[in-house]
Structure formats: structure tokens, C-alpha cells
C-alpha positions in Angstrom: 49.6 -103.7 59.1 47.4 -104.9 56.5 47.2 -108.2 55.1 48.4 -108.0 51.1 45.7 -108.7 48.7 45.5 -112.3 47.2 45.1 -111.3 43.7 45.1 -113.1 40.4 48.6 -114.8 39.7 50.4 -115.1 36.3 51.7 -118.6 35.5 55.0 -119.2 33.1 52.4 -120.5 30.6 50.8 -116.8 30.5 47.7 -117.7 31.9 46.1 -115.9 34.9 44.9 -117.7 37.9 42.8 -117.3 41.3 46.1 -118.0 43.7 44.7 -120.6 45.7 46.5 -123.6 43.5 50.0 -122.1 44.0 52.0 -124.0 41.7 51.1 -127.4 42.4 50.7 -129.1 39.0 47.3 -131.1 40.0 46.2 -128.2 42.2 46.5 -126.1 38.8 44.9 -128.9 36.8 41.9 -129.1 39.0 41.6 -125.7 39.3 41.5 -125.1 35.0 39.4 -128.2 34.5 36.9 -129.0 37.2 36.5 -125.9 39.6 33.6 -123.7 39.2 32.4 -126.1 36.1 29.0 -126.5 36.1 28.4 -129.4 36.7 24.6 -131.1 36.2 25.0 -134.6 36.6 23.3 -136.0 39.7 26.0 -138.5 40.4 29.0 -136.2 40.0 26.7 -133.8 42.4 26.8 -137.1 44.8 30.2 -137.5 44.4 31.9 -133.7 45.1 29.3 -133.4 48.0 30.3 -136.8 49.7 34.3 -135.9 48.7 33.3 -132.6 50.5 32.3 -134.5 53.9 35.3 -136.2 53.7 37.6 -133.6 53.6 35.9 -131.7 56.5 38.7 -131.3 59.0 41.1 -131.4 56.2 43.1 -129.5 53.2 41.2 -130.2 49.9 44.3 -131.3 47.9 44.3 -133.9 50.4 41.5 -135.3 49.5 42.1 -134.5 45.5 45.1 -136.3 45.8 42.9 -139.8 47.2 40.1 -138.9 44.6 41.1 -141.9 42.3 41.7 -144.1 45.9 38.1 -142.9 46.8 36.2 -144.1 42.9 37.8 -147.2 43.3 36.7 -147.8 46.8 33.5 -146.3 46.3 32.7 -148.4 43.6 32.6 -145.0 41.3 30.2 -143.3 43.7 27.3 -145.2 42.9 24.5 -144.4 44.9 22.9 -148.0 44.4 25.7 -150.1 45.0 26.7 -147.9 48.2 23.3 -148.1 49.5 23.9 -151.9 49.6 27.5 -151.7 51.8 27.5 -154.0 54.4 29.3 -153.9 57.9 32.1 -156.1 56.2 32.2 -153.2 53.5 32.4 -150.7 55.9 35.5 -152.8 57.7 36.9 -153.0 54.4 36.8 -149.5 53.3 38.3 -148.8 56.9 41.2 -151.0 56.1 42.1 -149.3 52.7 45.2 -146.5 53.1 44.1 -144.8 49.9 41.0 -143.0 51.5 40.5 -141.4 54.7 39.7 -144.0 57.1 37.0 -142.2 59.0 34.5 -144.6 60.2 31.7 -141.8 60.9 32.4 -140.2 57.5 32.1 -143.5 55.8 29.0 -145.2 57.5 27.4 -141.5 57.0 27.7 -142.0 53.2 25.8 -144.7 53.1 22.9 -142.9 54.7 23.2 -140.3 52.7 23.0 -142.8 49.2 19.8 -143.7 50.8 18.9 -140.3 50.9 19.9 -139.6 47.2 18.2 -142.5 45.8 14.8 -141.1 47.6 15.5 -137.7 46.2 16.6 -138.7 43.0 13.2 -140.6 41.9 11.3 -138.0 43.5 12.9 -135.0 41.7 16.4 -135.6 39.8 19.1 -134.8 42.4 20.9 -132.3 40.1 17.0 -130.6 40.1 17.4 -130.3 43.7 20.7 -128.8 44.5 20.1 -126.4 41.6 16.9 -125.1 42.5 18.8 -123.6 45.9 20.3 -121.2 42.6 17.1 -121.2 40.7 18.3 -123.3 38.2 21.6 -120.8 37.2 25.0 -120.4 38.4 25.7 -117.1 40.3 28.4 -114.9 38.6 30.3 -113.2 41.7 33.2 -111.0 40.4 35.7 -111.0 42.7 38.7 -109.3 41.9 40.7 -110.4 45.5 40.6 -113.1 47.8 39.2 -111.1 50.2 35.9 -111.0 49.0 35.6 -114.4 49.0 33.3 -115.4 51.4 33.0 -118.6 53.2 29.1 -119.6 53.4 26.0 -117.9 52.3 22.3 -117.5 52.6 22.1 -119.9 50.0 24.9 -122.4 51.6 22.9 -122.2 54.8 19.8 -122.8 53.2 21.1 -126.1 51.5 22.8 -127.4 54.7 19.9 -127.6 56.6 17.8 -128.9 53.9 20.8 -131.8 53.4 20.6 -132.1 57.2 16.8 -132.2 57.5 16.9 -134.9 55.2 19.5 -137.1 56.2 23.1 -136.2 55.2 25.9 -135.1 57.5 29.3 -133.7 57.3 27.5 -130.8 54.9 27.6 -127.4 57.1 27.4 -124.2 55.6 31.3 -124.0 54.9 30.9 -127.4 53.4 28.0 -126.1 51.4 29.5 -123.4 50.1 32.7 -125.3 48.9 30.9 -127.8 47.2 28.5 -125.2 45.3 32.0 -123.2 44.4 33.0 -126.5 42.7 30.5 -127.9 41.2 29.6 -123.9 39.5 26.3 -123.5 41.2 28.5 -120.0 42.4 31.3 -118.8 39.7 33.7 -117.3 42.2 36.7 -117.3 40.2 38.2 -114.2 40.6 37.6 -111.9 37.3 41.1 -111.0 36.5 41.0 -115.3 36.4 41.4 -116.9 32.8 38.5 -119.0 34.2 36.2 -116.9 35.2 34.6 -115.8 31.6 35.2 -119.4 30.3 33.3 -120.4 33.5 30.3 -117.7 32.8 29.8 -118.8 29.3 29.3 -122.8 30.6 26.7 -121.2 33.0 24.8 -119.7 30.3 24.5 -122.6 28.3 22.9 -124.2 30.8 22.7 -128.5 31.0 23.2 -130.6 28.1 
């Protein structure tokens, strides 16, 4: 028998959606606000891509829901001041309930700070993750959830570059979710009231 297609959903406000929020009012908020955004900012990059490692293993609404748990404990996701964590920060950021209290996941973000920083003066870290997309988001147009895939060439490409270089928790799936978020890959699905608002922030390009 085969599987029904996941198409674009309807919402009581009249709006069509990709269905992977459901109904979940800050599913639905993330989804119209931050997802598939470009997003240029080197920090933010640093941010969803350390977010992303944490929520390997796990459901990303959990980890949306601990987003404002995580800026607080991450000082804002500041890549100098994370650098600097200590074994007593690490202890104390394994004692807080409002992230996820993975000791590897933690200690592997302040590697990979060190790792920003280095890219960052070299290059601009938005620069970097960008150039994997030559500098554009890619405009998919899916019109099921079928299509969607799960990694790419590109996604690969980036993982092992991350890897190479020092981060962990960033494998192609990873990869690919992150780059879905932060816009670097539009894959909204067309019949989506994001998808053309989505487009048109593409082709505007950074501020």
C-alpha cells in the first residue's frame, strides 16, 4: 500500500504550510519566522550549527523548546566567551536541566568555538558556510515530502570540511538540517506560503 503524500497543509488562519509543524503553536512560529530564512550572520550560523549537534539523537522541537535554556547558558553563543569555558563551566553547564546535559556535545562546543574564531579572522564564518552554495540559497521546489531529501553532495561536502577542521556532531544529516534552516537550501515545499517569501530573501542577498 502506498504511503499518502505529505503535502502542504491549510491552517484556520488560511495560510498554507509544509506539514512538518503540525499544529504546535511554536513549531508553527518557528517554522513562519526562522526556517529556511537566510540567514548571514556568522554568530547565528555558530549558533543553529552547535543547536544542530545538540539535537543529534533527538526531535528538533526538543531542542527548540530549550533554545532560550541554551542562550542563557551559552552565554548568547558567543564564540569568545565559550572558547574561555573552563572544566568548572563545563560542570556547570552539566548541572543545568534547561539544556541537554550531554557532556561530549558540550565539551565538543568549545572545540569547535576554537575552530570558529580561527575561521572567522581568516575568512568571515558566514563567507565560509556560504561558499559550500556559492554565495546563494538553492531554490528546491518540492511540492511533497517525499522529495525531501535527507543530505546532499553539498551536505557531505561541508561535513567533512567541519570535521576536517575540528567540529563534531555535524554529519551529513546534520549538515543538511542546518543548511535547510539557516536558507543556504529553500526546501519549503512550493504550495508553502513560505516558500516564495523565502526565494525573494535569497535574492536580496546579505544586508
Amino acid at each position: 500500500m502506498t504511503a499518502p503524500l505529505r503535502l502542504a497543509i491549510l491552517h484556520d488562519d488560511g495560510l498554507a504550510r509544509c506539514p512538518w509543524p503540525g499544529v504546535d503553536p511554536l513549531y508553527v512560529a518557528y517554522h513562519d519566522e526562522d526556517w529556511g530564512v537566510p540567514e548571514w550572520d556568522s554568530r547565528a550560523l555558530f549558533e543553529k550549527l552547535l543547536l544542530d549537534g545538540f539535537q543529534a539523537g533527538l526531535s528538533w522541537i526538543t531542542i527548540l523548546r530549550k533554545r532560550e535554556a541554551f542562550r542563557k547558558a551559552f552565554d548568547g553563543f558567543d564564540p569568545q566567551k565559550i572558547a574561555r569555558y573552563t572544566p568548572k563551566k563545563v560542570e556547570r553547564l552539566m548541572g543545568d536541566a534547561g539544556i541537554v546535559r550531554n557532556r561530549s556535545k558540550i565539551e565538543s562546543s568549545i572545540r569547535s568555538a576554537h575552530v570558529y574564531l580561527e575561521i572567522e579572522a581568516k575568512q568571515g564564518f558566514s563567507n565560509y558556510i556560504w561558499d559550500f552554495v556559492d554565495g546563494r540559497p538553492v531554490q528546491n521546489k518540492l511540492k511533497h515530502m517525499g522529495q525531501m531529501l535527507t543530505e546532499s553532495d553539498m551536505s557531505r561536502k561541508l561535513s567533512k570540511d567541519l570535521k576536517a577542521r575540528g567540529f563534531n556532531f555535524c554529519g551529513p544529516t546534520i549538515v543538511y538540517a542546518f543548511a535547510q534552516a539557516v536558507g543556504m537550501i529553500n526546501d519549503h515545499l512550493v504550495d508553502c506560503h513560505r516558500h516564495a517569501e523565502c526565494a525573494a530573501l535569497g535574492l536580496k542577498g546579505p544586508a
